[in-house]
Structure formats: C-alpha cells, structure tokens
N, CA and C atoms as a LAMMPS dump frame, in Angstrom:
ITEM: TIMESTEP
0
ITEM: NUMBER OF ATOMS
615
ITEM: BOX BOUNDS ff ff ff
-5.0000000000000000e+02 5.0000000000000000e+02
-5.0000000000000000e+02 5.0000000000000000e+02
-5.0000000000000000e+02 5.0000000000000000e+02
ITEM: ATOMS id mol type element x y z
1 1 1 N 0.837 -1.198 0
2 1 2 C 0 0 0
3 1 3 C 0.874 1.251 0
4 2 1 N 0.293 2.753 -0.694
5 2 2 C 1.16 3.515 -0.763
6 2 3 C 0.466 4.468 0.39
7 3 1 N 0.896 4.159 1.552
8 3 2 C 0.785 4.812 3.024
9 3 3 C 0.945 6.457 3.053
10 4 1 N 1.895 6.841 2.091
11 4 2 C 2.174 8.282 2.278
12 4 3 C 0.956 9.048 1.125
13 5 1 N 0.786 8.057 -0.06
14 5 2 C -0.24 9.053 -0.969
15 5 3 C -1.768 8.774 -0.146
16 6 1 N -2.36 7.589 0.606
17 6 2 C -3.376 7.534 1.414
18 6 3 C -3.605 8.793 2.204
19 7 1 N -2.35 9.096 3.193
20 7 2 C -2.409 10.268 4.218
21 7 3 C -2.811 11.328 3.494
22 8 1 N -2.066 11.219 2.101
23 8 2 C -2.245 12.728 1.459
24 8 3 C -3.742 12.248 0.738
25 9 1 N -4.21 11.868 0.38
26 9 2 C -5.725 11.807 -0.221
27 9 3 C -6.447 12.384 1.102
28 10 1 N -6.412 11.71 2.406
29 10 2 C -7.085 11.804 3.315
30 10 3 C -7.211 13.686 3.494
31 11 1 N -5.91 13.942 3.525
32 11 2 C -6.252 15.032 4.077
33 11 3 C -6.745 16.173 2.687
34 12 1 N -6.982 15.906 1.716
35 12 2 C -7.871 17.142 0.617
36 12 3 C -9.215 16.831 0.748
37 13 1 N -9.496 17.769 -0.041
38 13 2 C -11.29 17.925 -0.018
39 13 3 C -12.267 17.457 -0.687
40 14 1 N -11.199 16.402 -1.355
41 14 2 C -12.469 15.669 -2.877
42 14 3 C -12.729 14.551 -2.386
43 15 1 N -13.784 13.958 -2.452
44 15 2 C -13.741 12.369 -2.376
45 15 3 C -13.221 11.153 -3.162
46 16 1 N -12.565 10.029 -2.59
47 16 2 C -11.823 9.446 -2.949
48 16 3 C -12.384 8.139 -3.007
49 17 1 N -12.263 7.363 -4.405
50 17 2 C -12.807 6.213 -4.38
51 17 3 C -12.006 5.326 -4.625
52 18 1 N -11.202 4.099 -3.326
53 18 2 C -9.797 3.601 -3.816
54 18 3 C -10.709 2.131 -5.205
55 19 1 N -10.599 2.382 -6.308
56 19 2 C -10.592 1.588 -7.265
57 19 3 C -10.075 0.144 -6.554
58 20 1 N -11.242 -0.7 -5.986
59 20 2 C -10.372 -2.066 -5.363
60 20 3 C -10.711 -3.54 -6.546
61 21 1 N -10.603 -3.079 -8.213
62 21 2 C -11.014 -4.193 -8.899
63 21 3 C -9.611 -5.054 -9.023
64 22 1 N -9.731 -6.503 -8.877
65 22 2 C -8.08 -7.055 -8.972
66 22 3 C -7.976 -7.557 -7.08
67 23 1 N -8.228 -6.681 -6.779
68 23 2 C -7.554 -7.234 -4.991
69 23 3 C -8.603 -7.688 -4.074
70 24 1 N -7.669 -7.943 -3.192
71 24 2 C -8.412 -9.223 -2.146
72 24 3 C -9.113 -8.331 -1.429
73 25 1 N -9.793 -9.327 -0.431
74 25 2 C -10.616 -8.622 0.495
75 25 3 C -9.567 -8.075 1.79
76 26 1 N -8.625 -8.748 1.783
77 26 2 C -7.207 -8.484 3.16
78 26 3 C -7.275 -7.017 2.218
79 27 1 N -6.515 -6.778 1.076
80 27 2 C -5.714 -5.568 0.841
81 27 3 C -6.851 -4.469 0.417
82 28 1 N -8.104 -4.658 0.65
83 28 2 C -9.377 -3.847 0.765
84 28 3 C -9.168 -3.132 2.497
85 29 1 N -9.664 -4.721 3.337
86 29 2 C -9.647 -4.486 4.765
87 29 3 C -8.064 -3.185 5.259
88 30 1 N -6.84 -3.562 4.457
89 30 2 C -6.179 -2.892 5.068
90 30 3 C -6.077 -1.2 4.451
91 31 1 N -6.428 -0.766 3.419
92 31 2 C -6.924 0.193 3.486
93 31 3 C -7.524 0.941 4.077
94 32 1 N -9.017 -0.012 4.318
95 32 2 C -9.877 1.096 4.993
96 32 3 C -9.43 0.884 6.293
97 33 1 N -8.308 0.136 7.196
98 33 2 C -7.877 0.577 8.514
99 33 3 C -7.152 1.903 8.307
100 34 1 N -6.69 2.336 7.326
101 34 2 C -6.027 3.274 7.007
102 34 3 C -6.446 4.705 6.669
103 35 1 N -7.803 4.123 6.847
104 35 2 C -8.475 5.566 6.499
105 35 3 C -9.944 5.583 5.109
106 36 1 N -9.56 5.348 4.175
107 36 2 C -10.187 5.16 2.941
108 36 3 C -11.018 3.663 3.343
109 37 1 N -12.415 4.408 2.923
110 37 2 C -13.785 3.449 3.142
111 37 3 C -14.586 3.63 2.062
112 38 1 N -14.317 3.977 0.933
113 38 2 C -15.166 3.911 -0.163
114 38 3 C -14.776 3.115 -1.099
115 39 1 N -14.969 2.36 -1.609
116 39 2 C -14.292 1.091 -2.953
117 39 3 C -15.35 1.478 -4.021
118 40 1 N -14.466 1.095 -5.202
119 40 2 C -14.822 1.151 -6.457
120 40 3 C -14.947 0.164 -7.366
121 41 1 N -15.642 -0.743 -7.824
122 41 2 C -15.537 -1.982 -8.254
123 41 3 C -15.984 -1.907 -9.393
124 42 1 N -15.539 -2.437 -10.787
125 42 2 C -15.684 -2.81 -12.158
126 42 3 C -16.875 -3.686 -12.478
127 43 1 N -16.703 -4.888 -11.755
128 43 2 C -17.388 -6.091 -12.124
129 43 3 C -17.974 -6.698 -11.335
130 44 1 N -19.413 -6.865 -11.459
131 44 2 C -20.865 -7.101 -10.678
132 44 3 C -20.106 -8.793 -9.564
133 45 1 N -19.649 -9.403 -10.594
134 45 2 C -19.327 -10.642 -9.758
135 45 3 C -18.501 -10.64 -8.203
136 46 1 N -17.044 -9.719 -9.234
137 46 2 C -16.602 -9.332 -8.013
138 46 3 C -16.465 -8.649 -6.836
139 47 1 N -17.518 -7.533 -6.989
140 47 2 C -18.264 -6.581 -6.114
141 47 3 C -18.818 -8.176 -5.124
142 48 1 N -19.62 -8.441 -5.914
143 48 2 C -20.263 -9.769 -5.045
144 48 3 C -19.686 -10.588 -3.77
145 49 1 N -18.591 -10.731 -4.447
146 49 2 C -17.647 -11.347 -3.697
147 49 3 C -17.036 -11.052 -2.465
148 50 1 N -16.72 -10.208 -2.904
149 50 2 C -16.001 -8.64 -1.678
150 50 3 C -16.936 -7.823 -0.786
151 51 1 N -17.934 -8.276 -1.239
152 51 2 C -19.126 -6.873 -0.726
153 51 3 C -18.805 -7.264 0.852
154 52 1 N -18.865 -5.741 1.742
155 52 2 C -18.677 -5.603 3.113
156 52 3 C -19.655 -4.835 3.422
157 53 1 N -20.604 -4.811 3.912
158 53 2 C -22.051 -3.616 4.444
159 53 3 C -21.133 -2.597 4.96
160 54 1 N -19.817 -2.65 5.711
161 54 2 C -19.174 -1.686 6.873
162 54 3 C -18.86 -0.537 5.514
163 55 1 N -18.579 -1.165 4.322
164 55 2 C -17.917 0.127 3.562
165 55 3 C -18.499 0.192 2.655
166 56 1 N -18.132 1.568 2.179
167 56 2 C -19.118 2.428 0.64
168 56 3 C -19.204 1.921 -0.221
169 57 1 N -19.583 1.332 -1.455
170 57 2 C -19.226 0.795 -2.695
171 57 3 C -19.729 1.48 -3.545
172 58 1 N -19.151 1.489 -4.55
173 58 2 C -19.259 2.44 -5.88
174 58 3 C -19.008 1.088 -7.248
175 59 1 N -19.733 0.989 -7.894
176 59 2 C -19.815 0.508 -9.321
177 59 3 C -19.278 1.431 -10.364
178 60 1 N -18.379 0.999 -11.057
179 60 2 C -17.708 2.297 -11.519
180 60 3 C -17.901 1.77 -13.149
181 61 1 N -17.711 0.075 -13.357
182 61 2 C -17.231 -0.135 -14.688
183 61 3 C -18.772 -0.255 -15.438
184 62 1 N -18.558 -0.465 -16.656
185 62 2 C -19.708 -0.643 -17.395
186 62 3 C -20.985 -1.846 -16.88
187 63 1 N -22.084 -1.54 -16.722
188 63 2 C -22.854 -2.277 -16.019
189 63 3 C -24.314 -2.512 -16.987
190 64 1 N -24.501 -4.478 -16.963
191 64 2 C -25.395 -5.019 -17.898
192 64 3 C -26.5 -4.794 -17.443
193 65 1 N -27.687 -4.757 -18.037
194 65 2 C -29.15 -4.865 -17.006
195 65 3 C -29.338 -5.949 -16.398
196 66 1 N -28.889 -7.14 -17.205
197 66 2 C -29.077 -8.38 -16.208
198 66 3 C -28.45 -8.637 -15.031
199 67 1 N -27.46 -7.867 -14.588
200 67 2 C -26.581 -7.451 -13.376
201 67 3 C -27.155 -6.866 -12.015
202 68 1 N -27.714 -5.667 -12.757
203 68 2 C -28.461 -4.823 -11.99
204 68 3 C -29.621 -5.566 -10.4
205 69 1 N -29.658 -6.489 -10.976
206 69 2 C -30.803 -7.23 -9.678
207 69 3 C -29.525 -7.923 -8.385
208 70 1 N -28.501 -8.059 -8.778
209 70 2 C -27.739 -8.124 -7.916
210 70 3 C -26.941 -7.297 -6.616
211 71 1 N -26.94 -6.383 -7.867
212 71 2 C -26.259 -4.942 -6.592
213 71 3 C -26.737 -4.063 -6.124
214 72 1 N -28.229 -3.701 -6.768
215 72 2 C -28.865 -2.441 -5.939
216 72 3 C -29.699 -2.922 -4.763
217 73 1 N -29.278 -2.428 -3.789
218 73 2 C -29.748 -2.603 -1.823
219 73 3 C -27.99 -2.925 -1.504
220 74 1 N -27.246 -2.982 -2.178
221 74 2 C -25.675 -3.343 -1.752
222 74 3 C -24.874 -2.239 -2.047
223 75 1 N -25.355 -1.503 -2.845
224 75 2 C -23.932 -0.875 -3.691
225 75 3 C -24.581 1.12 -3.764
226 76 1 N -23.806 1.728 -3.171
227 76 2 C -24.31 3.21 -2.869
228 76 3 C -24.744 3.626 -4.063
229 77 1 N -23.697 3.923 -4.82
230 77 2 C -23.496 4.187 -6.296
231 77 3 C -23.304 4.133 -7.379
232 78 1 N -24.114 3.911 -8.277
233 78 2 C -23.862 3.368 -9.528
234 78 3 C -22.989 4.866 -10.342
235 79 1 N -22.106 4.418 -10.555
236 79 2 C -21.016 5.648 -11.404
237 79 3 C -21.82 5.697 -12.957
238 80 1 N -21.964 4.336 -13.411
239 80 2 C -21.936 4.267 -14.854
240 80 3 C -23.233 3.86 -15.625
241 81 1 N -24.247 4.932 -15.17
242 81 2 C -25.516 5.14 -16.172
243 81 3 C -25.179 5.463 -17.363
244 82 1 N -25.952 4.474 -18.073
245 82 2 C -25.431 5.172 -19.837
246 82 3 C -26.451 4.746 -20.87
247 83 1 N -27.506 4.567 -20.108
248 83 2 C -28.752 4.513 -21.044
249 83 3 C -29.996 4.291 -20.839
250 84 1 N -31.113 4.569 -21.538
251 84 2 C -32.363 4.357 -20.583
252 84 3 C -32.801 3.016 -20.444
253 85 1 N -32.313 2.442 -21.447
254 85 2 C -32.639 0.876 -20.573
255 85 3 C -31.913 0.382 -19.344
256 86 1 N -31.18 1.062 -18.973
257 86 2 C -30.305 0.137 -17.652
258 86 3 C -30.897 1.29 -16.57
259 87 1 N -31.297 2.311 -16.859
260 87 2 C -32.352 3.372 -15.762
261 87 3 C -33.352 2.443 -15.734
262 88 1 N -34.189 2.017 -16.949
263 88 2 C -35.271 1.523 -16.298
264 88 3 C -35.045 0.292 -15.496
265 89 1 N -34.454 -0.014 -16.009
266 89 2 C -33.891 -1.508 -14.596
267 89 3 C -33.305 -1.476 -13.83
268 90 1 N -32.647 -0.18 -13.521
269 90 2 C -32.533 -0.04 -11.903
270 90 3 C -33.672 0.766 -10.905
271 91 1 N -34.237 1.445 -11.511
272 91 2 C -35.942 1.988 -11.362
273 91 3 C -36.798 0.936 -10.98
274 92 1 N -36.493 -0.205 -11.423
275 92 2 C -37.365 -1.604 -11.342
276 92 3 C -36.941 -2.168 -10.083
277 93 1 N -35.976 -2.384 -10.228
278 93 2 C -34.934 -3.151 -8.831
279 93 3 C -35.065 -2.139 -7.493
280 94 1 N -34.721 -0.937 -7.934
281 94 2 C -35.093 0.306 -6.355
282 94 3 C -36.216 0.39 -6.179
283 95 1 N -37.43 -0.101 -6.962
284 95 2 C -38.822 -0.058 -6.633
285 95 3 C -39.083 -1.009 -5.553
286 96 1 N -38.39 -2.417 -6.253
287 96 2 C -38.525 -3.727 -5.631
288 96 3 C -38.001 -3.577 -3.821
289 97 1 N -36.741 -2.853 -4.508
290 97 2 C -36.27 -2.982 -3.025
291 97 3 C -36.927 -1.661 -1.894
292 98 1 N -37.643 -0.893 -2.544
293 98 2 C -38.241 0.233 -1.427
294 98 3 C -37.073 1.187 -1.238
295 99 1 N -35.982 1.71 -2.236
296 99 2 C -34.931 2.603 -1.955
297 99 3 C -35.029 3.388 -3.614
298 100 1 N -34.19 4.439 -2.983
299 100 2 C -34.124 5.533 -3.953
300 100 3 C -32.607 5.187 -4.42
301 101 1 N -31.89 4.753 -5.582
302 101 2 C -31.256 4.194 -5.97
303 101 3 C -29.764 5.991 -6.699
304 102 1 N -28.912 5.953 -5.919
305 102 2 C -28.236 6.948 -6.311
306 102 3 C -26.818 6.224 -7.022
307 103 1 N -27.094 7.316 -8.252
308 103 2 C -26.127 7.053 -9.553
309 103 3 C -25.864 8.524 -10.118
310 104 1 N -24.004 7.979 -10.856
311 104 2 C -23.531 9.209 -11.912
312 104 3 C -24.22 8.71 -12.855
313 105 1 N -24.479 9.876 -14.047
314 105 2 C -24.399 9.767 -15.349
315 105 3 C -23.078 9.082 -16.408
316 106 1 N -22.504 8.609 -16.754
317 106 2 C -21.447 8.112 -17.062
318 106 3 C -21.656 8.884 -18.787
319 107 1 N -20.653 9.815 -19.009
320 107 2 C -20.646 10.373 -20.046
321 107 3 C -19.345 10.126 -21.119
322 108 1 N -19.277 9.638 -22.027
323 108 2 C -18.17 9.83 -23.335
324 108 3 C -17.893 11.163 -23.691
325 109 1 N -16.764 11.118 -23.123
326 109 2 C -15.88 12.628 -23.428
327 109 3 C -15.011 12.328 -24.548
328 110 1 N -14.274 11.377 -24.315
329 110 2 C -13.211 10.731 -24.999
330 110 3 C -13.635 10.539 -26.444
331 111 1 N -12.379 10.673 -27.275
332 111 2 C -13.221 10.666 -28.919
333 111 3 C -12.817 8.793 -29.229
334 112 1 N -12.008 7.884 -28.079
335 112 2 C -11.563 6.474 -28.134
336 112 3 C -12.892 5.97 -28.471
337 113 1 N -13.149 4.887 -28.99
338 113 2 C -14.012 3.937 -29.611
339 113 3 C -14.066 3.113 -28.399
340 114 1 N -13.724 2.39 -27.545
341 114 2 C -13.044 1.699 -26.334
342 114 3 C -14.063 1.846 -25.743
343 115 1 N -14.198 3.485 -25.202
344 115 2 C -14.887 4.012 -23.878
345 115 3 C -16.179 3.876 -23.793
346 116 1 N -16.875 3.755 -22.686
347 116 2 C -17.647 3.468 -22.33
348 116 3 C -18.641 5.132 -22.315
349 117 1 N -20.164 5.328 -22.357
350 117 2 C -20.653 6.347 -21.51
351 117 3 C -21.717 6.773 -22.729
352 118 1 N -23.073 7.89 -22.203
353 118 2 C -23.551 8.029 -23.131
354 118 3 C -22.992 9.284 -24.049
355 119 1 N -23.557 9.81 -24.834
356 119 2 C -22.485 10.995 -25.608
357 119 3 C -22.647 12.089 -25.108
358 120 1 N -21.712 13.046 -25.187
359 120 2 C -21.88 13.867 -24.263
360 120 3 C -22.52 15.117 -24.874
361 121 1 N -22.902 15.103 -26.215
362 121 2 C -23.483 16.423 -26.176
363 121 3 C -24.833 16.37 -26.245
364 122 1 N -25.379 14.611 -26.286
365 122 2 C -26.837 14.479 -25.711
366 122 3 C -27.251 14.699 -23.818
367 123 1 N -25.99 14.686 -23.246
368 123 2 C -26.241 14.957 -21.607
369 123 3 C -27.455 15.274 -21.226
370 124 1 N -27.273 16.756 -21.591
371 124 2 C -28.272 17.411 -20.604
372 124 3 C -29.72 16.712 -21.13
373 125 1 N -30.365 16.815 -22.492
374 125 2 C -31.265 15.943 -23.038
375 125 3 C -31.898 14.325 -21.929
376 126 1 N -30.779 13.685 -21.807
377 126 2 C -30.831 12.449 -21.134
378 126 3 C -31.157 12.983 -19.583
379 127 1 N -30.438 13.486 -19.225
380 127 2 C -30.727 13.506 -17.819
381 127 3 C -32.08 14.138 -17.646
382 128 1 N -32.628 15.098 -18.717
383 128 2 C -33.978 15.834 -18.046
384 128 3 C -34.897 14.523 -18.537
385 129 1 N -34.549 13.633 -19.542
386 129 2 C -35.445 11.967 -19.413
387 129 3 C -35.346 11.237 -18.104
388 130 1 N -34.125 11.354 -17.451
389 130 2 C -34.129 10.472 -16.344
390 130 3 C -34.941 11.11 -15.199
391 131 1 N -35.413 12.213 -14.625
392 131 2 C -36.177 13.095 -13.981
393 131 3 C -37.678 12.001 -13.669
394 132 1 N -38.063 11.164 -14.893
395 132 2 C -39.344 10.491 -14.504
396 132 3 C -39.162 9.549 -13.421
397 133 1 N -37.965 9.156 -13.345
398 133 2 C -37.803 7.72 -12.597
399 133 3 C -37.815 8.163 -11.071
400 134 1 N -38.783 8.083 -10.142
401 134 2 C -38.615 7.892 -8.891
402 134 3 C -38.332 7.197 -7.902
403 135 1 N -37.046 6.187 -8.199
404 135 2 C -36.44 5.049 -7.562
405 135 3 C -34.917 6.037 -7.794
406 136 1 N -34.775 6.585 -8.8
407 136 2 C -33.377 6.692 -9.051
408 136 3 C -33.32 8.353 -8.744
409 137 1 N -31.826 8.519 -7.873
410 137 2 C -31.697 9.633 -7.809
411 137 3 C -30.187 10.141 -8.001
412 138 1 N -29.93 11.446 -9.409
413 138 2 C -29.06 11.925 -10.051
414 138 3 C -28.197 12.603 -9.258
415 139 1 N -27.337 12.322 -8.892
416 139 2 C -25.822 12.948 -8.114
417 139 3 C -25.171 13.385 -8.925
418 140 1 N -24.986 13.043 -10.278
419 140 2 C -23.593 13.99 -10.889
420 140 3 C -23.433 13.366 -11.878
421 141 1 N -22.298 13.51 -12.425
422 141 2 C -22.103 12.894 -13.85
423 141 3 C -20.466 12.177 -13.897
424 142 1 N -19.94 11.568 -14.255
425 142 2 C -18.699 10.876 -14.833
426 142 3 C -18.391 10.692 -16.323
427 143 1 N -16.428 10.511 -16.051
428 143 2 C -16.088 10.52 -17.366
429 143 3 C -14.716 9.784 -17.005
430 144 1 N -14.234 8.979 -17.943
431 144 2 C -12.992 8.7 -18.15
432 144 3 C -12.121 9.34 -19.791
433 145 1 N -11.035 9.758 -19.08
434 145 2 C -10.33 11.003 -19.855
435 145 3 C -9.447 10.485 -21.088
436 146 1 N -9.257 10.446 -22.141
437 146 2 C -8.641 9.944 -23.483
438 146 3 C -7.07 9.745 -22.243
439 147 1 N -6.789 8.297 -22.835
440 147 2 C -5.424 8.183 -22.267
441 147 3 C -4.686 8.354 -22.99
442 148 1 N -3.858 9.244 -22.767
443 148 2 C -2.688 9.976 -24.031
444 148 3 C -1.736 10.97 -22.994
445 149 1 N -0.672 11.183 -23.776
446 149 2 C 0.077 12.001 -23.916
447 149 3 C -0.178 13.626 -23.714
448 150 1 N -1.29 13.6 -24.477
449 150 2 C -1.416 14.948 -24.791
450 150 3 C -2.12 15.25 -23.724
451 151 1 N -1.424 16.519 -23.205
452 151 2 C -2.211 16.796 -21.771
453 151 3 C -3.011 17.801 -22.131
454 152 1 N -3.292 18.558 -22.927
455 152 2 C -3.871 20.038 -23.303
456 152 3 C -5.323 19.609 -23.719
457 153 1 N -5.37 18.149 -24.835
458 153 2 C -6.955 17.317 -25.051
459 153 3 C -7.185 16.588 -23.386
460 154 1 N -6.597 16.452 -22.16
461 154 2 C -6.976 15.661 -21.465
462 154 3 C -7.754 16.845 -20.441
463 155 1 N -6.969 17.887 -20.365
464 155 2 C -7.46 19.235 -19.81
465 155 3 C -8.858 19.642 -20.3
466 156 1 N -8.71 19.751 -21.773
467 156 2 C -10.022 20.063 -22.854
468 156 3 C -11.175 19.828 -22.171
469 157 1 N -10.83 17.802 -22.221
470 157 2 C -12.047 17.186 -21.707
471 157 3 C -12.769 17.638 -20.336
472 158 1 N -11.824 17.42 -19.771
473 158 2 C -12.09 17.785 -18.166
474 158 3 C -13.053 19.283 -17.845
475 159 1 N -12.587 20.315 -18.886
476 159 2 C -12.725 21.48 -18.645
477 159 3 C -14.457 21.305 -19.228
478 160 1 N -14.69 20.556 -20.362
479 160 2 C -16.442 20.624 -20.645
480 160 3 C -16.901 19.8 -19.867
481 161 1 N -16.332 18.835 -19.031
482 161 2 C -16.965 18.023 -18.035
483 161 3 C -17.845 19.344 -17.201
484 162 1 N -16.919 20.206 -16.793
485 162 2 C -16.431 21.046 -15.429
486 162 3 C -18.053 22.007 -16.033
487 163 1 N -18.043 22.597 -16.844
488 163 2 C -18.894 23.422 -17.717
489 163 3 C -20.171 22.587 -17.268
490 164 1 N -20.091 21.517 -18.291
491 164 2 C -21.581 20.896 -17.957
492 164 3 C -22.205 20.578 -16.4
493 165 1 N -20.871 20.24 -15.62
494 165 2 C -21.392 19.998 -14.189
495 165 3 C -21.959 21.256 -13.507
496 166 1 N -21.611 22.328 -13.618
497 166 2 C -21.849 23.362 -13.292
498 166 3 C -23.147 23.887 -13.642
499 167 1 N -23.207 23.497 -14.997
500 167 2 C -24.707 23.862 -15.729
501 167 3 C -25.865 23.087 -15.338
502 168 1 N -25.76 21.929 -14.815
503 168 2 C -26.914 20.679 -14.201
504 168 3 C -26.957 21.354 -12.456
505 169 1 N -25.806 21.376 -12.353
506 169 2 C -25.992 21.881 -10.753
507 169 3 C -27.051 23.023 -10.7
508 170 1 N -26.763 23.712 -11.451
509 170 2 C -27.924 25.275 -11.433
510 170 3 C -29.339 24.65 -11.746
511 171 1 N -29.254 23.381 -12.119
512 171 2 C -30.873 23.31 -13.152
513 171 3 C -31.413 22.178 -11.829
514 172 1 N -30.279 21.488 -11.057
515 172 2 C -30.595 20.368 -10.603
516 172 3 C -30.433 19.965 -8.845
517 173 1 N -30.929 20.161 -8.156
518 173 2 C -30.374 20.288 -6.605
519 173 3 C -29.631 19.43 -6.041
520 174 1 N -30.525 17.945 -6.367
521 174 2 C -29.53 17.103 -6.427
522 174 3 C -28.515 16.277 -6.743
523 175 1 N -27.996 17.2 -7.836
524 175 2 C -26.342 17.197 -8.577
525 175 3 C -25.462 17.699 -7.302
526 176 1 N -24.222 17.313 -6.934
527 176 2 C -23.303 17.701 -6.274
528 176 3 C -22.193 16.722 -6.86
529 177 1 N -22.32 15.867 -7.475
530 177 2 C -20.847 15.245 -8.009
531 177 3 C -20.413 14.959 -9.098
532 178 1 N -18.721 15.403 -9.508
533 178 2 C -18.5 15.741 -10.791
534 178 3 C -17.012 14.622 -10.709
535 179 1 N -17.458 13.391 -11.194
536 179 2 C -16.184 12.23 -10.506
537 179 3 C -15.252 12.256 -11.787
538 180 1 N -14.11 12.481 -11.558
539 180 2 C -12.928 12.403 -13.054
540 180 3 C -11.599 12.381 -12.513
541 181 1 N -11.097 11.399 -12.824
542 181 2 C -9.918 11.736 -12.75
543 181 3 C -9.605 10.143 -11.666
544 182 1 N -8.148 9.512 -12.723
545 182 2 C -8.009 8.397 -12.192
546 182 3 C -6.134 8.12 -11.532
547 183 1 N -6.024 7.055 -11.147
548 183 2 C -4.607 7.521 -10.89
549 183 3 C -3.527 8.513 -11.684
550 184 1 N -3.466 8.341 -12.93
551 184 2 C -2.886 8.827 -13.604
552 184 3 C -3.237 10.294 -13.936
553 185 1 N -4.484 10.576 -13.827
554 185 2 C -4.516 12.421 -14.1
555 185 3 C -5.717 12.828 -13.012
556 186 1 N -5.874 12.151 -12.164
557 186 2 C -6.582 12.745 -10.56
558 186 3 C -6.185 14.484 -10.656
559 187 1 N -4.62 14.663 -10.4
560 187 2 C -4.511 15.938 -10.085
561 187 3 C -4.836 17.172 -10.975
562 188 1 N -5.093 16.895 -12.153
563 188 2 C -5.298 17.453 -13.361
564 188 3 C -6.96 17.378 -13.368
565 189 1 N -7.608 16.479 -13.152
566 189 2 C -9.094 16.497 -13.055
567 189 3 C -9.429 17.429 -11.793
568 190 1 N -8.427 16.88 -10.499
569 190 2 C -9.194 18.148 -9.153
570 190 3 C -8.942 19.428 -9.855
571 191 1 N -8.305 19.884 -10.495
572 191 2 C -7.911 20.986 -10.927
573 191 3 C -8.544 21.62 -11.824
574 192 1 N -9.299 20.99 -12.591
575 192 2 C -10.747 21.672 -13.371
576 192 3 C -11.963 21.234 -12.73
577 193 1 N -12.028 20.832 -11.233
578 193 2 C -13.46 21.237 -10.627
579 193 3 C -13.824 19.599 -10.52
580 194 1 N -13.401 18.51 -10.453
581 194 2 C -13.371 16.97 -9.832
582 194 3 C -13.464 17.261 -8.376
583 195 1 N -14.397 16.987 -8.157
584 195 2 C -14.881 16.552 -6.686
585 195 3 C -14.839 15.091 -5.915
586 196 1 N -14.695 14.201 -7.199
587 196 2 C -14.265 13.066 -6.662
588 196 3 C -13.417 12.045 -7.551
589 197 1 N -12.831 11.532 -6.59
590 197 2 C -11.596 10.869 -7.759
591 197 3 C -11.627 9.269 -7.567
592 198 1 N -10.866 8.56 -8.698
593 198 2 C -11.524 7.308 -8.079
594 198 3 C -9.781 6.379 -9.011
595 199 1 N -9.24 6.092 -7.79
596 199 2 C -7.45 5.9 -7.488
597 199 3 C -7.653 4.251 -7.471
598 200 1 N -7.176 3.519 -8.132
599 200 2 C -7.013 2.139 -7.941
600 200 3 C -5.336 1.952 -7.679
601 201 1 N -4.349 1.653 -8.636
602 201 2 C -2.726 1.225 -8.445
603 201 3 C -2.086 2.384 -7.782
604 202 1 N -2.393 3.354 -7.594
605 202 2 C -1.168 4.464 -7.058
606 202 3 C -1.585 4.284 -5.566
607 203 1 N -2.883 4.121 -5.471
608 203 2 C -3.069 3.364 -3.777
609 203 3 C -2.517 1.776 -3.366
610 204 1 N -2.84 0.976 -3.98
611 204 2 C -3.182 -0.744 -4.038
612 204 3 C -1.576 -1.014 -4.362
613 205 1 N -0.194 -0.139 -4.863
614 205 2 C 1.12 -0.884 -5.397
615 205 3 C 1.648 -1.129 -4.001
C-alpha cells in the first residue's frame, strides 16, 4: 500500500474512491484501517464477492441490465448510467427494493471507440429523461479522460466536463458530483473542478 499518498488523499477535499477491482478482500480491509472506506468496483461478480455492508461501494465499470438485480440494496453508487434501458432496470430493482437508488451519469468525453458512456453532447437531453424515474436519484455525472500524452486534449475534456457539471448543478439540486480523474490524471481532473476521484494502483502498489 502507498501509506504516504493515502495520508495525502485523506487530508484534501475531494472524495476518494480507492478503485479495489483485482484485490483481495485483506488488501481492501487494510486500506480502509487506514483511512479510505469507499471502494470502487468494475465487475458485478466481483463486487459480489467482496461486498462488506461496513464500507461504501461504488460501481464504476460498465454495467449489464441483467446485473443490476444483484447490486442495488448493496452498492451506494452506480457511477456508470449510460442509457435508458439500464435506468429503467434499476428503477425496477429500487422499486422492488423500497430505496431511492443513487447514480452518476457516465458520459463519453473521450473521442476512443473503447470508452464506455452516453455521448456527451446528448447529456443534458438524457438527464432531463431520467427526472421520470422515482427510484433513481441523479448525483452527478462521470467521465474517463482519453489516455494519451497529450495533456492540453486531457485538460479540454475535463474542462467541458467542469462546464456541464456546473450547468446541471444550477438546473438540478440534487447534482453535487462531478467524478474524473483516475490515478494517472486525478490531479489534473481536481484541478478543473473533480470533486471526486476514483485511485485504484497508485493506492493498491
């Protein structure tokens, strides 16, 4: 574990989601003795596996509808909404379970073919669709940032993230989170207005 970047996460003002996809439940447990109690998990199975009621969980990676009946009453946050069919099936599942089901928007910033999210200059469009669902409730939006070199397109992105979050916040009360930024450009995302970051290997080496 990297003990000295933990202390330093602990003590800033964004929230921190240690990315625990890959590791055990020991090198989970010894984290959160360390401070960090929010996990971030990729994959429905292994969320499963690991799941601890004592700590936060966050769903971060791309998520199937047929999944969905597994993790909502377990899992705080769904990071990665990205379409109205997987709203309506978690709308279905938070009905079932009698909870109001809180999720990011998961948006494609990135011009990669790879990435996951819905597009981003339909956003605002989508989210005033998601407004019907009263199981599900909108916290913010997400993005994962073109991995490259070029830091000036990684800034770009970040900076219309930052724009649009700002613009839903005014329209939306319960928007407050704008999650970007991963080990590799965390400090570059807090820096155009990331409120929460979500760190897997620069914590977990």
């Amino acid at each position: 574990m990297n003990k000295e970047l933990i202390e330093e996460l602990k003590a800033q003002d964004f929230n921190v989601v240690a990315v625990s996809k890959t590791r055990t439940k020991e090198e989970i447990d010894e984290v959160a003795k360390m401070g960090l109690t929010t996990f971030g998990e990729n994959r429905v199975q292994e969320f499963i596996d690991k799941y601890d009621p004592k700590y936060t969980w966050h769903i971060i990676g791309h998520l199937q509808t047929n999944k969905v009946k597994y993790i909502v009453g377990k899992v705080d946050v769904i990071e990665s909404l990205d379409s109205l069919k997987l709203a309506e099936e978690i709308e279905k599942q938070a009905n079932k379970h009698g909870i109001i089901q809180k999720v990011l928007v998961e948006l494609k910033i990135s011009e990669d073919p790879n990435k996951t999210g819905y597009p981003f200059k339909g956003a605002k469009n989508f989210i005033s669709q998601l407004q019907e669902f009263k199981h599900i409730q909108i916290k913010g939006i997400m993005c994962v940032a073109s991995k490259t070199e070029d830091q000036a397109l990684v800034e770009s992105e970040f900076e219309q993230m930052h724009t649009l979050y700002l613009e839903l916040k005014e329209q939306y009360p319960d928007i407050d989170t704008l999650s970007m930024g991963m080990s590799q450009d965390y400090k570059l995302a807090v820096k155009h207005g990331s409120n929460t970051v979500r760190i897997g290997h620069a914590i977990f080496e």
